[in-house]
Structures are given as structure tokens and as C-alpha cells.
C-alpha positions as CSV (number, residue, x, y, z in Angstrom):
1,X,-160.2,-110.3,112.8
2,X,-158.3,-107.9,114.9
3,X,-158.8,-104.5,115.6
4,X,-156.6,-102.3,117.2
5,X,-156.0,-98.9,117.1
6,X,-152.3,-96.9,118.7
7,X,-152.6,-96.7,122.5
8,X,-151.3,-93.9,122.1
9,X,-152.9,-90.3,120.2
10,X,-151.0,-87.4,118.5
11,X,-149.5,-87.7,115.0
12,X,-149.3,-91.6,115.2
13,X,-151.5,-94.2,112.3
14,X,-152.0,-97.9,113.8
15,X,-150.0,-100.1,112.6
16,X,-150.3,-104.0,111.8
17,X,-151.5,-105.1,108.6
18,X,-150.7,-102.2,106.8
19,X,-148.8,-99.5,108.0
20,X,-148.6,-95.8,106.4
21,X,-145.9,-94.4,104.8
22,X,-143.0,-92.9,106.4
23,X,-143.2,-89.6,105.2
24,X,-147.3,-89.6,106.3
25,X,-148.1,-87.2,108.5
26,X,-151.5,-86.6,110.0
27,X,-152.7,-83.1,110.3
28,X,-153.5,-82.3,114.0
29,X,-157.0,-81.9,114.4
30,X,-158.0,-78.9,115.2
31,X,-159.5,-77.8,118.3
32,X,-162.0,-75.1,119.6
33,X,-160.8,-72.6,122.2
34,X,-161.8,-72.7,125.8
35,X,-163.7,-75.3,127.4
36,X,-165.4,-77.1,124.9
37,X,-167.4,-80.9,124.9
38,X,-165.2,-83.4,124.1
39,X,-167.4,-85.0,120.9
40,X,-166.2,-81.1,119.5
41,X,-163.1,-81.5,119.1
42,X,-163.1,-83.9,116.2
43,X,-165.2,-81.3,113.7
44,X,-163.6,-80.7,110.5
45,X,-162.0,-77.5,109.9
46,X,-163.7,-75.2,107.2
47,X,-162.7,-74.7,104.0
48,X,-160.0,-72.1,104.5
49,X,-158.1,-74.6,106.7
50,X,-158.6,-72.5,109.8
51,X,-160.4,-73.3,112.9
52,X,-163.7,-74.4,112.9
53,X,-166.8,-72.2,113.5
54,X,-169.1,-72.6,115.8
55,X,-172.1,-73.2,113.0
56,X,-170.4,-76.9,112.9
57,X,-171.4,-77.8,116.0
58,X,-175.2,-76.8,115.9
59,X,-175.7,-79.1,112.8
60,X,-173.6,-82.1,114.2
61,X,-175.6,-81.6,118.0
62,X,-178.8,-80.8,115.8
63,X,-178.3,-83.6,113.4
64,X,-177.5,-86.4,116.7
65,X,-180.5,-84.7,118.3
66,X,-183.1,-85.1,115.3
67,X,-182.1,-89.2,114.9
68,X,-182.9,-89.8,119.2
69,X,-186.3,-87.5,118.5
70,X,-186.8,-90.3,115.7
71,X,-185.9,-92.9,117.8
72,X,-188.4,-91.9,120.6
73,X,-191.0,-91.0,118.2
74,X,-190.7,-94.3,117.0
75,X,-190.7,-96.4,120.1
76,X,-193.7,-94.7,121.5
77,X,-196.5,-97.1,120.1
78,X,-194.0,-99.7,120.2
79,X,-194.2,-99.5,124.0
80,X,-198.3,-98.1,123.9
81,X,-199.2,-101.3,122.3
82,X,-197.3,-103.5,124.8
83,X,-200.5,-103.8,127.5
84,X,-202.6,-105.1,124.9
85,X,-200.4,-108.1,124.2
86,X,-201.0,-111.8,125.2
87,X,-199.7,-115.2,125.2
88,X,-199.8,-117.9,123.3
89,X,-199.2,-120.8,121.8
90,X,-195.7,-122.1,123.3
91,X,-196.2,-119.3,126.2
92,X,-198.5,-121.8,127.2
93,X,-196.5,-125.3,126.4
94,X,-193.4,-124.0,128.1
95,X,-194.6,-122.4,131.2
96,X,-197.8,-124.3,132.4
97,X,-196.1,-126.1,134.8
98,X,-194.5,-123.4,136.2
99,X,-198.5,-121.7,136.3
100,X,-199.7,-124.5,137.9
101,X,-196.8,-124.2,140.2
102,X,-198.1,-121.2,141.3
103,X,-201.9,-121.8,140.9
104,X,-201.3,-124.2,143.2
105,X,-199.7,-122.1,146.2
106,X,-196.5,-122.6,145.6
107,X,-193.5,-119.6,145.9
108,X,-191.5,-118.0,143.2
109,X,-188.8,-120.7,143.8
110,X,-190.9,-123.3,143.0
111,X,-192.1,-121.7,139.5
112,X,-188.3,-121.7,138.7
113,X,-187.8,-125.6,140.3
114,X,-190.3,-126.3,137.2
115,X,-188.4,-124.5,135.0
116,X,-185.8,-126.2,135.5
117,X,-187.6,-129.4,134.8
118,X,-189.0,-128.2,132.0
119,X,-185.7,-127.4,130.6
120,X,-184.5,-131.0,131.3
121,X,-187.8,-132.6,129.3
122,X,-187.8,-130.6,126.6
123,X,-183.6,-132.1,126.3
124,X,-184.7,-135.4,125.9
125,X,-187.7,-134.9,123.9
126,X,-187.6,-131.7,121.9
127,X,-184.9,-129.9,121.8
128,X,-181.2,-129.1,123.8
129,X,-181.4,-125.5,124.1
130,X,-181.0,-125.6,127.8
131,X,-181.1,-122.1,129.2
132,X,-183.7,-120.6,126.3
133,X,-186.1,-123.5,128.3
134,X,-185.4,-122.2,131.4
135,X,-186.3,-118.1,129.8
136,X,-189.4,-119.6,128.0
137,X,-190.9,-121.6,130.8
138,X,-191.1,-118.2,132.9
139,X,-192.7,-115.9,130.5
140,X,-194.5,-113.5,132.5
141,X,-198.1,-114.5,131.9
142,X,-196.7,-117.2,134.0
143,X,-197.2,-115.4,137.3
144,X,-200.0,-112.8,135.6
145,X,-201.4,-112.5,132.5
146,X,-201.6,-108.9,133.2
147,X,-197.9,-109.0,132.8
148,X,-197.6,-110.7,129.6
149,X,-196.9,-106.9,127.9
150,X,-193.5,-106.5,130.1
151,X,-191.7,-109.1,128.1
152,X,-191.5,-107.2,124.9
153,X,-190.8,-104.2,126.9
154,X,-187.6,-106.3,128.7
155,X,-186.9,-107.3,124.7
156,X,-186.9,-103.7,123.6
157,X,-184.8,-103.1,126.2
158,X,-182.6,-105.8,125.8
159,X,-182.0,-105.0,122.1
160,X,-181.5,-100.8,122.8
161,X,-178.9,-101.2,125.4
162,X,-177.2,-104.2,123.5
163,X,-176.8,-102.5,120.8
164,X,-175.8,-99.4,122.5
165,X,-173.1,-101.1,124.5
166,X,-171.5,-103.0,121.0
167,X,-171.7,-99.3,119.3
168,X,-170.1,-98.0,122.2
169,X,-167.4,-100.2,122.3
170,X,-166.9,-100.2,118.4
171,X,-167.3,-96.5,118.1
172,X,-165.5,-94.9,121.3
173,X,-163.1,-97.6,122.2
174,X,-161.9,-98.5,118.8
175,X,-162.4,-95.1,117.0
176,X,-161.8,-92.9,120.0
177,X,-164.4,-91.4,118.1
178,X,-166.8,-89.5,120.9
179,X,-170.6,-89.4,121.7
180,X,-171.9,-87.8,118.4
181,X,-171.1,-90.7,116.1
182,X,-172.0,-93.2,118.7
183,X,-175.7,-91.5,119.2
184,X,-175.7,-91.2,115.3
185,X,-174.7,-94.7,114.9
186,X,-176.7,-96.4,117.5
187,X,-180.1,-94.4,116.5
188,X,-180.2,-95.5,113.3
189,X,-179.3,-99.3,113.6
190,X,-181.8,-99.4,116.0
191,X,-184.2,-97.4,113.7
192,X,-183.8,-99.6,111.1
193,X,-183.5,-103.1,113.6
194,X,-186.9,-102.2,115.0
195,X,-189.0,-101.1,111.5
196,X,-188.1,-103.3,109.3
197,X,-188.0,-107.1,111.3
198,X,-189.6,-109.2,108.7
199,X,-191.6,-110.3,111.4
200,X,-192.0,-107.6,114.2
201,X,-194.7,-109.9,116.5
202,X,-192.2,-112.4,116.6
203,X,-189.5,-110.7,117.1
204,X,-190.8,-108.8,119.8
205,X,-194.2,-109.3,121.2
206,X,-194.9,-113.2,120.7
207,X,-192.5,-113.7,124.3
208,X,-191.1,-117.1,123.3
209,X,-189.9,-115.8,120.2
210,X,-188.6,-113.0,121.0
211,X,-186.9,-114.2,124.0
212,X,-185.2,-117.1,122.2
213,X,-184.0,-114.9,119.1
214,X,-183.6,-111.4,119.8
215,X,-182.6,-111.7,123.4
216,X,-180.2,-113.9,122.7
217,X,-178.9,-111.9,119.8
218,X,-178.6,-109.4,122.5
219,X,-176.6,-111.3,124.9
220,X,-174.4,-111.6,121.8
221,X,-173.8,-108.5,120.7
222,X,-172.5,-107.9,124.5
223,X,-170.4,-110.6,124.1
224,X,-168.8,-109.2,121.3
225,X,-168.1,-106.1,123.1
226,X,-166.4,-107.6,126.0
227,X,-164.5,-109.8,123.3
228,X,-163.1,-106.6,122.0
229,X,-162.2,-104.7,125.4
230,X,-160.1,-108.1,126.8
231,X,-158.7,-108.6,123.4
232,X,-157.4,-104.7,123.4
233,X,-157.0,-104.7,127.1
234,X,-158.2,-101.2,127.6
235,X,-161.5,-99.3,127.4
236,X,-162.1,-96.1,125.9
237,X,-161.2,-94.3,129.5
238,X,-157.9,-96.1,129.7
239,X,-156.2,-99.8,130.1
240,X,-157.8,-102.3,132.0
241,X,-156.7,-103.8,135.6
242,X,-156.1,-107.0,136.2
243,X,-158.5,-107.0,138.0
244,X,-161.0,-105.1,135.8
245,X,-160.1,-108.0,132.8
246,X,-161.1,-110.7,135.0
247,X,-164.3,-109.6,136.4
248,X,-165.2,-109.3,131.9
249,X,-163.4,-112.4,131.3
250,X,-165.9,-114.2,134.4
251,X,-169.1,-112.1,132.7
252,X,-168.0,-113.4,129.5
253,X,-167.9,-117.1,130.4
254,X,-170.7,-116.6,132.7
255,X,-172.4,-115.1,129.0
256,X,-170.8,-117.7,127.2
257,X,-172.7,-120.5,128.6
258,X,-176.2,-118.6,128.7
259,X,-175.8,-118.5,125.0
260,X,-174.6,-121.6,124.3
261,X,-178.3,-123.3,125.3
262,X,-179.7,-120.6,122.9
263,X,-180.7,-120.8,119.5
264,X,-178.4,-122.5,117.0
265,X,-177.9,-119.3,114.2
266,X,-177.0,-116.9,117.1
267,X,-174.8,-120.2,118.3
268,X,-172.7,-120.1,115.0
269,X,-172.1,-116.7,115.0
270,X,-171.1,-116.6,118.5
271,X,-168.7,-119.4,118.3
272,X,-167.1,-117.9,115.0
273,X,-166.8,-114.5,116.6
274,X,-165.3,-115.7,120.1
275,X,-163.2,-117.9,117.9
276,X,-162.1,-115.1,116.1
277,X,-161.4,-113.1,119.5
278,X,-158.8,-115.9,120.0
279,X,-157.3,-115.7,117.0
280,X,-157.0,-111.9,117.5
281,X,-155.5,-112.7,120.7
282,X,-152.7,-114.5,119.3
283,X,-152.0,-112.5,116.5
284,X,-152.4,-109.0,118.4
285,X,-151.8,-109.3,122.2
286,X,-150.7,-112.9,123.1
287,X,-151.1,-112.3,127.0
288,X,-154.7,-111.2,126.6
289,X,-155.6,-114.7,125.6
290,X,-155.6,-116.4,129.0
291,X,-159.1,-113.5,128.8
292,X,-160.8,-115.1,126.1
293,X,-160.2,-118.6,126.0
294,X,-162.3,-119.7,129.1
295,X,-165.3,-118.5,127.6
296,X,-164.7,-120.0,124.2
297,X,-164.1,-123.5,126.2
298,X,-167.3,-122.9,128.0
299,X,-168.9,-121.9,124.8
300,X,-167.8,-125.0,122.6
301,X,-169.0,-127.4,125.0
302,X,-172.0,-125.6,126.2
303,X,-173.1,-125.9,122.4
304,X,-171.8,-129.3,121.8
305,X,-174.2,-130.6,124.6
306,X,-177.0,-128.3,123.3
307,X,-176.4,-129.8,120.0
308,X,-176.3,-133.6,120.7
309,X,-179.1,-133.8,122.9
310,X,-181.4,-136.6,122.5
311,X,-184.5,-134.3,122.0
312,X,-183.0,-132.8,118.9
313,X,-183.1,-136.2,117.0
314,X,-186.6,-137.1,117.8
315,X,-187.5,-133.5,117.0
316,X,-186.1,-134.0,113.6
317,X,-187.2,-137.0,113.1
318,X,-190.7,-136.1,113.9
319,X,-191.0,-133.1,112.3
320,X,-188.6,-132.4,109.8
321,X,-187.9,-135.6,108.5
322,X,-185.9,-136.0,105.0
323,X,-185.3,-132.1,105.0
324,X,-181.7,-132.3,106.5
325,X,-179.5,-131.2,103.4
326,X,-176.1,-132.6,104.5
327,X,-172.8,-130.4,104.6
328,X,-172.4,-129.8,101.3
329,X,-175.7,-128.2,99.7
330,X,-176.3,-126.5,103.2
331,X,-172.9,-124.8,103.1
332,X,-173.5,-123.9,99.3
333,X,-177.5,-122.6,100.0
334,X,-176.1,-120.8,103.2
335,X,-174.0,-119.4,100.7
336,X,-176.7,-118.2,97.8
337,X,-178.9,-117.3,100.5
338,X,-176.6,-114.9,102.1
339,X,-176.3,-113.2,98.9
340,X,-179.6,-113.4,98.0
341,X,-180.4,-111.5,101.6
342,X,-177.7,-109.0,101.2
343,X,-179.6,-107.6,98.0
344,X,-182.9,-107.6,99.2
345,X,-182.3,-106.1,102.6
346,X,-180.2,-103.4,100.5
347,X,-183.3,-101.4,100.7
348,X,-184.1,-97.4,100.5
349,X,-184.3,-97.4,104.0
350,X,-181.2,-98.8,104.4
351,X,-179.2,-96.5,101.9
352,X,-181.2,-93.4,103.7
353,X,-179.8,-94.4,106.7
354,X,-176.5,-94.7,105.4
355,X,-176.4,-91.6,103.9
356,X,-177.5,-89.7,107.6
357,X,-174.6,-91.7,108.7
358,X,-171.8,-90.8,106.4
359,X,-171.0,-87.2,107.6
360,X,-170.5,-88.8,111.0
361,X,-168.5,-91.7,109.5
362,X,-166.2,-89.2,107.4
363,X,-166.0,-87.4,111.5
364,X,-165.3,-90.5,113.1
365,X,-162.9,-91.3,110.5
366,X,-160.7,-88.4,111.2
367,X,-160.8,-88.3,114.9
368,X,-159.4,-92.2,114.8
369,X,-156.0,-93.4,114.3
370,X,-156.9,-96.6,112.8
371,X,-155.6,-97.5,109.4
372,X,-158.7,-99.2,108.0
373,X,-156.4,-101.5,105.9
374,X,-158.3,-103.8,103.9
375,X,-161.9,-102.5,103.5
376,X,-162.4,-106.0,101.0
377,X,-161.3,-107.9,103.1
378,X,-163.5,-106.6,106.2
379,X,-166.4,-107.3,103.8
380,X,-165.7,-110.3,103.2
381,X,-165.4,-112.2,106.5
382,X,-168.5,-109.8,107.5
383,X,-170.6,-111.7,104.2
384,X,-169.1,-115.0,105.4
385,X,-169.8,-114.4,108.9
386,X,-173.9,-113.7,107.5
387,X,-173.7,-116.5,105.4
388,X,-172.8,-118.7,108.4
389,X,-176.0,-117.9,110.5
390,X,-177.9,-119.8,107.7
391,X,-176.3,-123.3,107.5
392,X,-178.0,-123.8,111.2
393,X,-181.5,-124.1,109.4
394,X,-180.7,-125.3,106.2
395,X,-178.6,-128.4,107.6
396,X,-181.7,-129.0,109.4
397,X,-185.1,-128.0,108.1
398,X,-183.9,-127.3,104.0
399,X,-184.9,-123.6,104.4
400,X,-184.1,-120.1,105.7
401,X,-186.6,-120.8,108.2
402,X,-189.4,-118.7,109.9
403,X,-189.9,-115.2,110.5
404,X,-188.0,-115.6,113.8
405,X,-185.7,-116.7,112.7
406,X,-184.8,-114.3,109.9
407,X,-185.3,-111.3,112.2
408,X,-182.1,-112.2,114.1
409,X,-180.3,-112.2,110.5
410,X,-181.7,-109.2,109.6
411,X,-180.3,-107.9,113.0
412,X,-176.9,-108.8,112.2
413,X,-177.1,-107.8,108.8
414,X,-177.9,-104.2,109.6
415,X,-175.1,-104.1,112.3
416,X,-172.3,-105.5,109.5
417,X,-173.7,-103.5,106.6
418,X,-172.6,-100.4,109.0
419,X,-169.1,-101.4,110.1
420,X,-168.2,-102.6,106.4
421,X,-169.5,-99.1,105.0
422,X,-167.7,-97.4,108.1
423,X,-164.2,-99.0,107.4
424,X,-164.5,-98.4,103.4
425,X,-165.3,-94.8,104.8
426,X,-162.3,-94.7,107.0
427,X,-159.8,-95.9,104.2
428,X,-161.0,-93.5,102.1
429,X,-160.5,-90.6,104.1
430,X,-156.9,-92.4,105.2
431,X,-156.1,-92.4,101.6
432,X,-157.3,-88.2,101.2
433,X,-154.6,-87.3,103.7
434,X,-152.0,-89.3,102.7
435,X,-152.5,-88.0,99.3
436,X,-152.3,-84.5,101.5
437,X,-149.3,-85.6,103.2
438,X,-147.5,-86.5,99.6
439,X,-148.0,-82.5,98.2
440,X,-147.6,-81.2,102.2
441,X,-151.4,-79.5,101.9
442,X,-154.0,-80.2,103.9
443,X,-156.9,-82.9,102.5
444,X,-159.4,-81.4,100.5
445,X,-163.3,-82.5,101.3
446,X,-165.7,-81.8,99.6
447,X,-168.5,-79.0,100.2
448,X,-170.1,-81.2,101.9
449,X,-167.7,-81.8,104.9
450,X,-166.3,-78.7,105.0
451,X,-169.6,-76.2,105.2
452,X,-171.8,-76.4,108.2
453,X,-174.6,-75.1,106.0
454,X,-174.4,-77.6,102.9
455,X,-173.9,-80.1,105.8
456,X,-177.2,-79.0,107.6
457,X,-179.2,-79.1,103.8
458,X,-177.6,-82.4,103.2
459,X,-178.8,-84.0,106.1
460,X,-182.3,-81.9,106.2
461,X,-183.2,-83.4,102.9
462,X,-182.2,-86.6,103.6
463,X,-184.8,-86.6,107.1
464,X,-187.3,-85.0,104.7
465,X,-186.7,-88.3,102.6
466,X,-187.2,-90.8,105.3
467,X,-190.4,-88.7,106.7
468,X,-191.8,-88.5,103.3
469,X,-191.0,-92.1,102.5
470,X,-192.9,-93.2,106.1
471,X,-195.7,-90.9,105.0
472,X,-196.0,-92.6,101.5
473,X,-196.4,-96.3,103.5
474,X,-198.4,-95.0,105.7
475,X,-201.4,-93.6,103.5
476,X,-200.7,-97.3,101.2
477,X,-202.8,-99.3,102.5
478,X,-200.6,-102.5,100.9
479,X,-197.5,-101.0,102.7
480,X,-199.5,-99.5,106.1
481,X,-198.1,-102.1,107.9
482,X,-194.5,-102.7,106.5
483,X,-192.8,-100.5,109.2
484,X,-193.4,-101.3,112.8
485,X,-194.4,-98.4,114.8
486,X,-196.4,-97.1,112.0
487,X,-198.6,-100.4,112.4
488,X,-198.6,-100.8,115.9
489,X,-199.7,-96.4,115.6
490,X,-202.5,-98.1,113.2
491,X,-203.8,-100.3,115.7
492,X,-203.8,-97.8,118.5
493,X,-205.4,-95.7,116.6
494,X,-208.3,-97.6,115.1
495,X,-208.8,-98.9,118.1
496,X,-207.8,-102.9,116.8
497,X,-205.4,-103.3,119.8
498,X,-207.8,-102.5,122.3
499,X,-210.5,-104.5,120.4
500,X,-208.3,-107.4,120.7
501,X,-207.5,-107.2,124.3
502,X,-210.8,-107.0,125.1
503,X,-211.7,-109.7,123.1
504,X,-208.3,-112.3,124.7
505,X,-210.1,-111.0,128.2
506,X,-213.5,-111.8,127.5
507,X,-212.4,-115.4,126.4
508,X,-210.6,-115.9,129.9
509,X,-213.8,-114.9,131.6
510,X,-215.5,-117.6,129.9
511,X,-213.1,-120.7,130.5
512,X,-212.5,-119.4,134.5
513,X,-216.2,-118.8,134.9
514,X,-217.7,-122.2,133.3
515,X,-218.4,-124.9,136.0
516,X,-217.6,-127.4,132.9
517,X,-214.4,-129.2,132.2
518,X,-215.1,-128.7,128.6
519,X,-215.9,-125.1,127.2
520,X,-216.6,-123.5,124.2
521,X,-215.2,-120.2,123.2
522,X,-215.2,-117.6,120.1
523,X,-212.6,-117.1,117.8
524,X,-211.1,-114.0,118.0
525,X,-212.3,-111.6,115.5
526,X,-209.6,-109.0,115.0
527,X,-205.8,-109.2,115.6
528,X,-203.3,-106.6,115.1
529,X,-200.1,-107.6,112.9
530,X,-197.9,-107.0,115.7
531,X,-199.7,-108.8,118.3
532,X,-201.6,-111.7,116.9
533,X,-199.7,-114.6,116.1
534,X,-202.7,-116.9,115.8
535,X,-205.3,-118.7,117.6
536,X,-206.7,-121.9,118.8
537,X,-208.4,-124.6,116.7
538,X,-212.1,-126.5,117.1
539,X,-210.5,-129.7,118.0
540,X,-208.2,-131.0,120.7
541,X,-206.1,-132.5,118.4
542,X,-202.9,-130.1,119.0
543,X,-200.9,-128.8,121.8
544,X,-202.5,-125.7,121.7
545,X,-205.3,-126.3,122.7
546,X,-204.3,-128.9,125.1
547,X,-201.9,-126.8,127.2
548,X,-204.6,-123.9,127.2
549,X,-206.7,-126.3,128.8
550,X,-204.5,-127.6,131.5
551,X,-203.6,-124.1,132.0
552,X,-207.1,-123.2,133.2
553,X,-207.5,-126.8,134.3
554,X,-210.2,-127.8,131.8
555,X,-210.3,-131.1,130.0
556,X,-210.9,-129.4,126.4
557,X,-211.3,-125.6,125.3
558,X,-212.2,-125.2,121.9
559,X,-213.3,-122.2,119.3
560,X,-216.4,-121.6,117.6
561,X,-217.3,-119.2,115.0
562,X,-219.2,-116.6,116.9
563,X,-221.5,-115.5,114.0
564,X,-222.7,-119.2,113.4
């Protein structure tokens, strides 16, 4: 779907699908005195209709500065945790070649050479996902196990500046809408993104997880962002050189085939979305296609070879046998699922959040010169385009699929549920001043939008709510660990994290300091929700325990209960 705004400001309203009435005028915004921060210039005027005051931009600066606070606040045992974490599991399976690689004296070079070869096994015996291979088979614990903790730091990463590059583009480029709404907007996806993952080890900490599903939701989210600058041919500091559209068209194809060897729910969405950018293209700006359409090539048959390689059959065949649905019940569970989703991820937490967002939205709103036609209809491709990233794992396994899996969805749920409320927001306040425009008065807002103070109590109780709703989890022990950084603050705390990691260290000083090919080692006896993911078995009778033992070069390692 398209979306364009004027190229050029003043009294204009976009046009396209809808276009305002001839007799609408938009009020001119009005603007401070003197020299004064851009983001400033878009608050509302008070309720007498004169200039603002300068109360409005203490609450707006105060209310952007409380939700980066919160987003530190939060990320600080998110990242304290990070040295305690370990690998395991497929950390091992993937990269032990590569380790051995290395083990054996050989360079950095050669760690990737097996990588590479890993990544062309694993296509004709697993699975076709031929870059994610290539990112798994060089998890960090690869060159150090010391290092294992800067993967879900590069993840955190990866997901903050993602999304902060999509918001940008969304929010400056599209709205013209300035800094305050894009810090406002950005904090609180990412609030929400990183609390509430239904499963927060694997979407950030277990390294092959994370690295297969929130990376490459990353990666995608960028690619969205480009899609939107090429397809609009400008960025929010002006229109784009040829020169500066070919250097993004070459970073999107170059994107375009990294994510094409990923996962196969953030495939589907990708190849609807650059799809889509096409479409847009034609409909919109014709000449900007030649932008787009390489990377949507390189993206179709990027998946297309990810999606018939030979590994994928056996894989199904050897693991999910007789759960493939076929088109028809996968399209209509995809369907019930979505919906299903949509209501339970409907939360508190998500309706808080909205509400600290709306003032900025109504803001946004009326610094932009887009229309907002067709809020329903914005909704609706947004509930199709969710329901879409579920026919991947019903059409194969009959389910919604793991943890991992859902934490991607959840990701992309969160980041529609805000542009569908956002345009419904816009189109509301479009219809306000053409309703002005029709009696020649200027819109009246309510209280709300027009009072720095009732603004400043609106949004104070509304933080109040979301501390005192974090509080309540925290001191419930059923709920302690339903929000991220208040569990990985748990196990920091009690001391669980450290416990572990010494615990994962010991066990390694057993199996390098034993003489014997076969060795015996404790189970672990704690495990923090956001770190443990599991741990070996007292048999050699899966790959778990077999790639930990060729990763230390033992025949067998298996696990005892210590206390016996």
C-alpha cells in the first residue's frame, strides 16, 4: 500500500485515494518566536487559539524524556545478565566445525570456509535457509566461550536500531512529523518488543534463536524502510540523487538476498511487503520502480531456492511427518490464528502504551499533510499481512510453532498495532478540521490537547499506571517473571545468573581437564528463565550430547544427578 504525503508543505492535504474538499483549508500551524527546535513547532496551540506557551514544550520534552529513562532503565539487566549467558544446544551442532577449525590452528578465514560448508550440508540434509547457516555456524562461543554474551548484545542491538530506523522513516519521512514522536514512538515499541516476547531466552539470549528470528526480523524492518524512501524518492531532508537511490536500491538487493536464506515467516512477510513496494511503485511513482524491482527479483528467487532445497523434504519427512496441512486449512488456521493473536496480545500493556502514545499521535497528526484515507482499510491489509506470517508453520508442522517463532509475530504485531492506531488517529483529527474548515473556526480538541497541564496529569497517571502495574508482577511470584528485565533483575539479584555461570564453567573444567574420552558431568542445578534453555541428557543418544562431545573432542559426555 502506498504512502505518500505532498512534497511540498504550507496549506496543501496529500492527495491520491481520497482527496479533501475544495473549500478545506488547513490552519497554519503555529509557530514559536525566535529560534526554536524544530520538533516545537508542531505543538498545538492553547485553547484560546493563540500561540502556544512555553508550558507545552516542558511536558512534550519531559514526557519523550521519561519513555528513553524507561527504556534504559529497562535495558540495564537485559545487558547485566548478558556475561552470564552460554551456548547450547544448536550453538554447538552448527558451529563445531567452525571450533574445531580453530582448535585446530587454523585463521579466522578458515572458521568462515566451514561455515560455508556447513551452510551447504545443512541444504541437502536439513534445511535451505542458506545465509541463517552461515550466521549460526559462527556464534561467538565459536572463537570463545567467553564471548557467547556479545550475541544477545549484537541482537539487542540489532532490534533497537532496526526499529529505530523503520520509525524514523515512518514518522519523519512520511509524517514530516519531528524527533518527539519518533523518540515517543520508538521507546515504547521497543518497550513493549523487549518485555513481553513470549519467549525472551529465545528471542534474545539462546544465539541461534535469536539470530535466525529476531535478527532477521531486523534486517526486515530495514528493508521496509528503504522500500519506503526509493518508493517516495526522497528522505525526510529532501529528494534523493540518483545516485543516492542506487546506492539503497544495491543495499536493498544486497538485504534482499540475506533475508531470503532466513527464516520462512519473516520470508512471507518480506516478500508481501517488497511486493507491495512494487505495486506502490506503479500505482504512485512509475519511474521509481526500476528501485525496487531488483531486490524483489533477488528476493523471489533467493526464497524459491531456500524453499525447494532438498534438506527441507527429509527434514519434514523426518520430523514432521503427516503434520503438513495443505493450502487450504493452513490459509484458513493462519487466518483464526491471527485473530486469535490479535486478542490476546491486546493486553494492558499494550493499551497503556497506546495511550502514552496518543498525545504524540494527535501531534504527529497535525504537523503531517497526509490524508489518512481509509483507516479500515489500513487495518485490514495490516491483519492480513499478520495472518500471513502464520501459514509458514502451519503448512508445515500443523501449529503456530515454538516460542521463536512467535516472538518474531509478536514483533510485528506490536509494530502494526501502532501504525493502524496512528492512521485511525490521523483521520480523526483530518476529519476535526475539516469540520473546522466547513464553519471557518479553528478545530476544537479536547482539554486534553490543548492544556499543557491536563496533558502533563494525563500522561503522569498513565507512567504511574505502567510502574504500578510492573510493581504488582513483580512482588507476584506467578507473574515475577512475565516481563523481561524484571526477571533477568531477579536473577541478578538473587544471585541465580551468577550461580548458573558458575555452574556452565565448572562443567567445562571437568570435560577439558579429564584424561578420558568419556566423562561424566552434573546437571545443572539452577537456570535463570532468560538464560537456560535446557541441558544435556544421560545418554548419547541425541545430537546434543554428541556435538558437545566432538566439541571438547571426547567420545561421550553425559549428566548425572549430582545429589545421587
Amino acid at each position: 500500500m502506498a504512502i505518500t504525503t505532498d512534497s511540498t508543505r504550507g496549506d496543501s492535504v496529500q492527495t491520491g485515494a481520497s482527496t479533501a474538499p475544495a473549500h478545506f483549508k488547513r490552519p497554519e500551524t503555529p509557530r514559536f518566536d525566535g529560534h526554536i527546535d524544530h520538533d516545537l513547532e508542531i505543538i498545538p496551540p492553547d485553547a484560546s487559539g493563540s500561540a502556544p506557551r512555553l508550558g507545552w514544550r516542558a511536558v512534550y520534552l519531559a514526557s519523550a524524556a521519561a519513555l528513553v529513562v524507561l527504556l534504559v532503565a529497562a535495558l540495564v539487566p537485559l545487558l547485566a545478565i548478558c556475561p552470564y549467558n552460554h551456548s547450547f544446544a544448536d550453538d554447538w551442532h552448527y558451529g563445531v566445525d567452525a571450533h574445531l577449525a580453530l582448535q585446530a590452528g587454523g585463521s579466522v578465514i578458515d572458521a568462515i570456509g566451514a561455515a560455508l560448508q556447513e551452510a551447504h550440508d545443512t541444504f541437502f540434509s536439513w534445511q535451505g535457509t542458506y545465509s541463517a547457516i552461515v550466521l549460526m555456524a559462527l556464534q561467538p562461543g565459536v572463537f570463545s566461550e567467553a564471548l557467547y554474551g556479545l550475541g544477545a548484545v549484537g541482537i539487542l542491538a540489532a532490534l533497537m536500531l532496526a526499529t529505530w530506523y523503520f520509525a524514523s522513516v515512518l514518522v519523519r519521512d512520511v509524517l514530516d512529523a519531528g524527533r518527539l514522536p519518533l523518540v515517543a514512538f520508538a521507546s515504547l515499541i521497543l518497550l513493549l518488543q523487549m518485555q513481553l516476547l513470549p519467549s525472551p531466552v529465545e528471542g534474545i539470549y539462546w544465539y541461534n534463536a535469536a539470530i535466525y528470528y529476531t535478527f532477521y526480523h531486523a534486517l526486515m524492518l530495514v528493508m521496509a524502510g528503504l522500500s519506503v524512501r526509493l518508493v517516495r524518492g526522497r528522505t525526510r531532508k529532501g529528494p534523493l540523487s540518483g545516485r543516492g537511490s542506487a546506492v539503497r536500491a544495491v543495499a536493498l538487493v544486497l538485504l534482499a538476498f540475506v533475508v531470503a536464506g532466513g527464516n520462512f515467516v519473516t520470508g512471507i512477510v518480506s516478500a508481501l511487503l517488497l511486493g507491495g513496494a512494487c505495486v506502490a511503485a506503479v500505482l504512485k511513482a512509475r519511474g521509481r520502480l526500476k528501485f525496487i524491482v531488483p531486490a524483489f527479483v533477488v528476493f523471489v528467487a533467493g526464497f524459491a531456492v531456500s524453499m525447494a532445497a532438498p534438506g527441507n523434504a527429509a527434514r519434514q519427512a523426518s520430523q514432521f511427518a503427516g503434520d503438513n496441512l495443505g493450502v487450504v486449512l493452513t490459509l484458513a488456521s493462519s487466518a483464526l490464528s491471527g485473530m486469535e493473536y490479535v486478542v490476546l496480545w491486546s493486553n494492558g500493556c499494550l493499551v497503556c502504551a497506546l495511550a502514552v502514545a496518543l498525545p504524540f499521535m494527535v501531534l504527529a497528526a497535525k504537523r503531517s499533510t497526509c490524508s489518512f484515507a481509509r483507516p479500515l482499510a489500513v487495518a485490514g491489509l495490516s491483519l492480513a499481512l499478520f495472518m500471513a506470517s502464520f501459514t509458514p508453520t502451519f503448512y508445515s508442522m500443523g501449529n503456530v510453532g515454538p516460542g521463536r517463532v512467535q516472538n518474531i509475530r509478536y514483533d510485528l504485531f506490536v509494530v502494526l498495532a501502532f501504525i493502524c492506531v496512528m492512521w485511525a488517529v490521523g483521520r480523526i483529527v483530518r476529519l476535526a478540521e475539516a469540520r473546522a474548515a466547513d464553519t471557518g473556526e479553528r478545530a476544537a480538541w479536547p482539554r486534553l490537547f490543548s492544556s499543557p497541564r491536563a496533558y502533563a496529569a494525563y500522561v503522569l497517571a498513565c507512567l504511574l499506571l505502567i510502574v504500578g502495574s510492573v510493581g504488582a508482577l513483580a512482588l507476584d511470584s506467578r507473574h515475577a517473571d512475565d516481563l523481561t528485565s524484571v526477571s533477568a533483575a531477579r536473577s541478578l539479584l538473587s544471585g541465580e545468573a551468577a550461580a548458573y555461570d558458575r555452574e556452565v564453567w565448572e562443567r567445562y573444567t571437568i570435560i577439558e581437564s579429564s584424561d578420558s574420552d568419556e566423562v561424566d558431568v552434573p546437571y545443572y542445578t539452577v537456570g535463570p528463565k532468560v538464560l537456560f534453555m535446557g541441558d544435556i541428557y544421560d545418554n548419547m543418544d541425541n545430537y546434543m550430547n554428541y556435538r558437545l562431545a566432538q566439541w571438547f573432542g571426547k567420545k561421550s559426555i553425559l549428566a548425572y544427578h549430582g545429589q545421587l
